[in-house]
DRENRO-85787 format. One record per residue (C-alpha): z, x, y; residue in three letters. Coordinates in steps of 0.5 Angstrom, whole numbers, padded with zeros to 4 digits, always signed. Last residue first. Example, Ala and Ser with C-alpha at 12.3 -4.5 7.8 and 13.67 -1.06 7.14 Angstrom:
<sites>
+0014+0027-0002Ser+0016+0025-0009Ala
</sites>
This chain:
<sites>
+0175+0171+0225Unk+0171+0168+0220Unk+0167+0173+0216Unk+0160+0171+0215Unk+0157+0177+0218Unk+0161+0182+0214Unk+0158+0179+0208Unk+0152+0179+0210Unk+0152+0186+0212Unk+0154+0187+0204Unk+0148+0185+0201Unk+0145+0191+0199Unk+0139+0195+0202Unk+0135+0189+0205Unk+0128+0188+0205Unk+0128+0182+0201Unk+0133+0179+0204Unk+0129+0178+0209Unk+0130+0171+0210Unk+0137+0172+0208Unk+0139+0177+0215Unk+0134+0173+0219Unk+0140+0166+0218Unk+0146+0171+0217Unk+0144+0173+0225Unk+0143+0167+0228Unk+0149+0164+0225Unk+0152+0171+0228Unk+0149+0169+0235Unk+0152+0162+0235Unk+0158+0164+0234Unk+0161+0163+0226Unk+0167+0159+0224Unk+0166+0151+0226Unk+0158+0153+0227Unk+0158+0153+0220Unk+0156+0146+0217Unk+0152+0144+0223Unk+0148+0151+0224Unk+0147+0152+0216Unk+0145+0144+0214Unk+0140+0145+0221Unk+0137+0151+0217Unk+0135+0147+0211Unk+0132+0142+0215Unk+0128+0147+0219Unk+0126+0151+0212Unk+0122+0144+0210Unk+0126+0139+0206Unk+0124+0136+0200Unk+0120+0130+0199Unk+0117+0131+0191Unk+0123+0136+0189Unk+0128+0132+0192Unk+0131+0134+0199Unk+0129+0127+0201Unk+0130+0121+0196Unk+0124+0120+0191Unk+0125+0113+0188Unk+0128+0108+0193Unk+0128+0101+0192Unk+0130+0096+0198Unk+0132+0088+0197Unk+0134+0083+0202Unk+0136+0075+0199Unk+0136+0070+0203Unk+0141+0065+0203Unk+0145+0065+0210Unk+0150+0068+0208Unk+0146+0074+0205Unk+0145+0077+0198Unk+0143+0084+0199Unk+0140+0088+0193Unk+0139+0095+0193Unk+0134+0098+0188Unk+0136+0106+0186Unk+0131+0111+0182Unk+0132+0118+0182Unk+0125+0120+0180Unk+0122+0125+0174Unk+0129+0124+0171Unk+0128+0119+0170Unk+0122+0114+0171Unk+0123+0111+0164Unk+0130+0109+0165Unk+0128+0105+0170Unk+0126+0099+0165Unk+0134+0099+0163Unk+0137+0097+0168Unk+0144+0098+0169Unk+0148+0094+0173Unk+0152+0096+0179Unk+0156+0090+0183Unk+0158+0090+0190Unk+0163+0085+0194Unk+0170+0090+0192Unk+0166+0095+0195Unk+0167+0092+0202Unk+0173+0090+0200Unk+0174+0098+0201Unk+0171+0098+0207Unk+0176+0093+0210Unk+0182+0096+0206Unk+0180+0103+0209Unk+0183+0107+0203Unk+0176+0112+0202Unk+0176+0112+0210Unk+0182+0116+0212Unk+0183+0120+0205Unk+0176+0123+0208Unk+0170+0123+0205Unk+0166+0119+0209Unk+0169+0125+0214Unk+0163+0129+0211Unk+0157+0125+0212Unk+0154+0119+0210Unk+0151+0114+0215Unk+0151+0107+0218Unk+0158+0107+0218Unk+0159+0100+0213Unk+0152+0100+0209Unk+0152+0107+0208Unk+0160+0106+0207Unk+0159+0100+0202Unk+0153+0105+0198Unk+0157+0111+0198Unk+0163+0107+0195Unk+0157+0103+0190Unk+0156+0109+0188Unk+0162+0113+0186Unk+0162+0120+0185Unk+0163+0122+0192Unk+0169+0118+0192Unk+0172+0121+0185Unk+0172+0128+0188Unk+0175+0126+0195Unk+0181+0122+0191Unk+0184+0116+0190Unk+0178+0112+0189Unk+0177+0104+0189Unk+0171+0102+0187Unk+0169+0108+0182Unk+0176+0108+0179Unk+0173+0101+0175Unk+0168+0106+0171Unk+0161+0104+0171Unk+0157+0107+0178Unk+0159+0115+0177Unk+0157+0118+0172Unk+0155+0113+0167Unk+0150+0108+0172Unk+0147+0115+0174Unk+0145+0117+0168Unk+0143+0110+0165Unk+0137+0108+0170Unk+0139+0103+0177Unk+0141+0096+0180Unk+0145+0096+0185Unk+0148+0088+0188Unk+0151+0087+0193Unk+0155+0080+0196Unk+0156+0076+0202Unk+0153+0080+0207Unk+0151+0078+0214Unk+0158+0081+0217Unk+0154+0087+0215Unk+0150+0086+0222Unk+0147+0093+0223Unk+0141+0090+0225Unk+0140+0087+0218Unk+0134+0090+0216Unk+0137+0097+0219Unk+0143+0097+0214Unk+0137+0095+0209Unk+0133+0102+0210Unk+0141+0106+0211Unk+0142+0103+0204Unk+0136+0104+0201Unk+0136+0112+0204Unk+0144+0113+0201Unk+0141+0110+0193Unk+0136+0115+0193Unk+0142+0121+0194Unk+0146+0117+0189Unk+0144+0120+0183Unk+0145+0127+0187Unk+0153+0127+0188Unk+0154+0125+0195Unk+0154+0131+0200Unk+0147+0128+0204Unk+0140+0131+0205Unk+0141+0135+0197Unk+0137+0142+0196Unk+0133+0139+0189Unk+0130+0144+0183Unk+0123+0144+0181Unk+0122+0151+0184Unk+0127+0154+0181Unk+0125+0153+0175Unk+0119+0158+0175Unk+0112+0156+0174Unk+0109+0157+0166Unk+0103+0161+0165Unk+0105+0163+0157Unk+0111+0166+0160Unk+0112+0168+0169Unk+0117+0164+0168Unk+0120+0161+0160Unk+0116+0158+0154Unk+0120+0153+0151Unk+0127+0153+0148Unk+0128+0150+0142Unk+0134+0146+0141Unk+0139+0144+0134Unk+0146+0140+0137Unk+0150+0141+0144Unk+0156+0143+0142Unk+0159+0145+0136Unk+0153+0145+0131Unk+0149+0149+0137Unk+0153+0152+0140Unk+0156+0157+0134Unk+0160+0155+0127Unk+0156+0156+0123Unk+0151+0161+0128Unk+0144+0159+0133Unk+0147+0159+0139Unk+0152+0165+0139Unk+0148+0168+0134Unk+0154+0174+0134Unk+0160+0173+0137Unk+0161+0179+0143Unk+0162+0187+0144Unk+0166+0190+0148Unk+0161+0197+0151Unk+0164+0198+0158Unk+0158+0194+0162Unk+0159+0188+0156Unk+0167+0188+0158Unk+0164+0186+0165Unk+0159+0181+0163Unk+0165+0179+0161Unk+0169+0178+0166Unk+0162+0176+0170Unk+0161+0170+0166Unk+0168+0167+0165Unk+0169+0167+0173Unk+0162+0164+0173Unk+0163+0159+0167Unk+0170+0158+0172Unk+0166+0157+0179Unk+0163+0152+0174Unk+0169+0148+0174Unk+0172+0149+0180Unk+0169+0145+0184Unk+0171+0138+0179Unk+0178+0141+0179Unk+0180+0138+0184Unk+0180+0131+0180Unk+0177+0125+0179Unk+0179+0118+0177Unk+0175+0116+0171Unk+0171+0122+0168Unk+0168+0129+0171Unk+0174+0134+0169Unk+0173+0130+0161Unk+0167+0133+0160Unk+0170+0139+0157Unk+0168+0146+0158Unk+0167+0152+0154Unk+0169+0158+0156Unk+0171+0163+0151Unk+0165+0163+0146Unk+0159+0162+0151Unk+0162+0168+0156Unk+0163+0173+0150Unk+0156+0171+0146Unk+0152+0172+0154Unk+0155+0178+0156Unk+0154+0181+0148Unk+0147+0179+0148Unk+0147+0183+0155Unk+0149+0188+0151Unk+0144+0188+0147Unk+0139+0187+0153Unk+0141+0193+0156Unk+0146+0192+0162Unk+0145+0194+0169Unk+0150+0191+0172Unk+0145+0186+0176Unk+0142+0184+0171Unk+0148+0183+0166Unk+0151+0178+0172Unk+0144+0175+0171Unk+0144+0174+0164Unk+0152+0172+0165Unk+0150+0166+0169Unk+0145+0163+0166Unk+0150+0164+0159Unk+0156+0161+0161Unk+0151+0156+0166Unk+0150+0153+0161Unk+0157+0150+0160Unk+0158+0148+0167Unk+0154+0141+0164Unk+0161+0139+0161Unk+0161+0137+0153Unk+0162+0130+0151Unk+0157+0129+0146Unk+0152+0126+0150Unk+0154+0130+0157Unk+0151+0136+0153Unk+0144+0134+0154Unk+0139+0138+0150Unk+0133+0142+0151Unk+0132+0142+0159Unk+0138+0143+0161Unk+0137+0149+0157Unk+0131+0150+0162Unk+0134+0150+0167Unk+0140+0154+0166Unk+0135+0159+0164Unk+0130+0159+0170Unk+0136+0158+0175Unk+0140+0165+0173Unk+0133+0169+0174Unk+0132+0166+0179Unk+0138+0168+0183Unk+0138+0176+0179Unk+0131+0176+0182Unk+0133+0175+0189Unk+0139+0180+0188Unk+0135+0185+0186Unk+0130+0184+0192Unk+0136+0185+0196Unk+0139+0190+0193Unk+0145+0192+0189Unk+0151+0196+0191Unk+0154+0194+0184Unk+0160+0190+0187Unk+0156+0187+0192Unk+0151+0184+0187Unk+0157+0183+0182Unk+0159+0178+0187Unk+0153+0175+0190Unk+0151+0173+0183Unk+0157+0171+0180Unk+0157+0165+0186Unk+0150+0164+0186Unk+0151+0161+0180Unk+0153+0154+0182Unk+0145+0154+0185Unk+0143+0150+0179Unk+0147+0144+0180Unk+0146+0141+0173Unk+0143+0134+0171Unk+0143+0135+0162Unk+0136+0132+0159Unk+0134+0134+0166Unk+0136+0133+0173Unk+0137+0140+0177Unk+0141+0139+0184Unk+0143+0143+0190Unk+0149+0144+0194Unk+0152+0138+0197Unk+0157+0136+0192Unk+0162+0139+0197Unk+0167+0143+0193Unk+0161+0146+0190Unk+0160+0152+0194Unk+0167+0154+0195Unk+0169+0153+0189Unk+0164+0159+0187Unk+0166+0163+0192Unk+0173+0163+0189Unk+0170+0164+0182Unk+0166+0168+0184Unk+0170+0173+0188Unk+0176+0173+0182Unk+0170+0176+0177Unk+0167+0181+0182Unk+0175+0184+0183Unk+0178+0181+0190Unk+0176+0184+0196Unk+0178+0181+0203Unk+0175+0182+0210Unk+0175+0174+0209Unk+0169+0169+0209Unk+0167+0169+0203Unk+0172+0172+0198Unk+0168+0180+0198Unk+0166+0183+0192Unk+0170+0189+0189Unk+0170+0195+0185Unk+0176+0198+0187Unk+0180+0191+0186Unk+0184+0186+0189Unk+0187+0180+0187Unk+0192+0178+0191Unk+0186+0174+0195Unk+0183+0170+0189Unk+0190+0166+0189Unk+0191+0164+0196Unk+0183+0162+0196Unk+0184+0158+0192Unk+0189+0154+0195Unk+0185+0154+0201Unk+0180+0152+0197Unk+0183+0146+0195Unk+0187+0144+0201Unk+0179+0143+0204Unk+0177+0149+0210Unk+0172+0153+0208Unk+0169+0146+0204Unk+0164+0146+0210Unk+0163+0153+0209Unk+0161+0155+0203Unk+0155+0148+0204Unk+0153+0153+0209Unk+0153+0159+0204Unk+0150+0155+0199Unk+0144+0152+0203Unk+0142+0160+0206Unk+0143+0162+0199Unk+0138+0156+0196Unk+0134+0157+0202Unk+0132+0165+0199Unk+0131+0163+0193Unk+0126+0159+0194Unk+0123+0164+0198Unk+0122+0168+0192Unk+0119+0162+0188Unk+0115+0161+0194Unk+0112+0168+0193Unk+0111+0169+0185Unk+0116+0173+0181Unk+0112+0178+0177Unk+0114+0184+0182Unk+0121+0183+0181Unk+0120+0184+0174Unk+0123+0180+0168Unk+0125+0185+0161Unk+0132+0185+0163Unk+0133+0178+0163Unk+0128+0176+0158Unk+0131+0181+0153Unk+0137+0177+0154Unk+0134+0171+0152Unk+0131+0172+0147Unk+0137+0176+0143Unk+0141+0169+0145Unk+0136+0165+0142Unk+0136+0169+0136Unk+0130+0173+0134Unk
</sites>
């Protein structure tokens, strides 16, 4: 049996009734945590421009683009939804041999859910369902190393559960997944030097590729065979020879979703750890950063590739490479006392003053915290005073993280803050009892009139 044949007959075969509770409750804070992360880029430039493109697309079989009466086809609904979940970098994050940001595919989900009328307990399945493959195929191999964009999982997790919720069997579902991995993949190129709008976009693509041939496979088009595995396949293109291990609910194993990370602060997850050093030091010094003299930041080779080596990372041009940059996120912790989403505003990221700042830290790789990754993110910060001290804080399990994370009432306090601009108390409220017992509900479509902004 190929992977893709396994895969997919995983993805028709799994039920319901296997999932266990805190997995179904996982997924039930993972949709909460990206409609509000939804939310706060509503109103970016770069989701409006989206969302100008997404709305002259209708279709019969439609899904809704959030936050709007609109009904665009499923696949036009994902994407457009899609960017509006990662145009933050505050949704949730998986760190393996490949990082992802797992919940990117609840954009095909939500959309092919209310497109087939599907219910609650369907849509909750086809979210971990989508997880427990991503996730374990970042478990098997790094992409990042050869070039390639970690959205390219996300093809196949995607697509399986967009098959899922379709209906398909597990050959057409095969075919889902071979159309989607063959036309879809993604350079690693969106994600280096100065960074730009297409950085949200990227999954929200794997999922627009997902969804549209999930769609095809619905009506009988069939895909590449031995899409992993063939001569010219992922495997000898893209990733190299893996194994994927035993999945959910096989051989006794948990479920993925459980051991991925909902984010505090809308920073790439490698600086999370980073965030909490820099608030313990600012509190040491009083909030006096006259005091510094020069920073220091020592961390493990992912973080130190993605966002603290190159020269654009100390003076971002744009949002997407600011929230990419530690040592930026670590100068304005330091500076503002806090991270939230106007660090990111055009107005901050060319302050001189926070900018000379930065231009005062350096990023060293220390090679004896590889080892603590990606079971930990770990951060230390060393302040070099005036006065000749030397103040240092490390960070290891940042809140958020699957050995800190945050309860229901934090997730919940994410939602009211990044909503509140669009949805009276009441509907919050509402939208908030509405997933928590999604498993009770028919379909999804009353969330998504919940969600219109007015």
């Amino acid at each position: 049996m190929t992977l893709a044949e396994r895969l997919a007959h995983y993805a028709t075969e799994l039920k319901y009734e296997a999932l266990p509770q805190e997995a179904i409750h996982e997924a039930k804070r993972r949709i909460i945590d990206s409609i509000a992360c939804a939310f706060g880029a509503w109103r970016s430039e770069t989701a409006q421009q989206v969302r100008t493109v997404a709305t002259q697309v209708s279709s019969p079989y439609g899904a809704t683009v959030l936050g709007t009466a609109h009904k665009a086809s499923p696949d036009w609904a994902a994407f457009a939804n899609g960017l509006l979940i990662r145009y933050l970098d505050y949704n949730d994050t998986y760190l393996s041999k490949e990082p992802a940001h797992p919940s990117d595919n609840l954009a095909a989900v939500l959309a092919v859910a209310e497109a087939e009328g599907s219910s609650g307990k369907e849509t909750l399945l086809a979210t971990v369902l989508a997880y427990e493959i991503q996730c374990r195929l970042c478990d098997s191999a790094s992409l990042r190393a050869r070039g390639w964009d970690h959205v390219n999982y996300g093809l196949f997790s995607a697509s399986a559960a967009a098959s899922r919720l379709m209906g398909l069997d597990a050959t057409a579902t095969r075919h889902a997944m071979s159309i989607a991995g063959v036309s879809g993949l993604a350079m690693r190129q969106t994600r280096v030097g100065e960074i730009s709008a297409w950085k949200g976009c990227a999954f929200a693509n794997s999922s627009r590729h997902a969804v549209f041939a999930s769609w095809l496979a619905k009506y009988g088009l069939t895909g590449p065979s031995e899409i992993f595995e063939g001569k010219m396949g992922f495997m000898k293109q893209v990733s190299g020879e893996f194994t994927v291990g035993a999945l959910g609910g096989e051989e006794g194993r948990g479920f993925m979703i459980n051991e991925t990370y909902i984010k505090y602060y809308p920073v790439e997850y490698h600086a999370q750890s980073a965030v909490w050093a820099a608030l313990a030091m600012r509190e040491q010094i009083g909030g006096d950063i006259s005091q510094i003299e020069r920073i220091e930041i020592d961390t493990f080779e992912a973080c130190y590739s993605i966002i603290g080596s190159e020269p654009e990372k100390w003076r971002p041009q744009s949002r997407e490479t600011a929230d990419h940059s530690l040592p930026y996120i670590v100068g304005a912790t330091l500076m503002d006392g806090k991270v939230d989403l106007d660090t990111f505003d055009e107005a901050r990221y060319t302050d001189p003053a926070l900018l000379e700042l930065v231009s005062r830290i350096t990023v060293r790789h220390d090679t004896a915290m590889d080892a603590r990754y990606p079971e930990g993110i770990p951060n230390r910060i060393m302040l070099h005073l005036k006065d000749g001290r030397t103040l240092t804080e490390e960070n290891t399990f940042p809140r958020g993280h699957a050995r800190n994370p945050m309860s229901d009432e934090e997730v919940e306090a994410k939602f009211y803050v990044l909503t509140e601009w669009a949805l009276p108390r009441a509907r919050q409220d509402e939208a908030l009892q509405f997933v928590w017992n999604l498993d009770a509900q028919p379909t999804i479509a009353p969330l998504m009139e919940l969600l219109r902004v007015e």
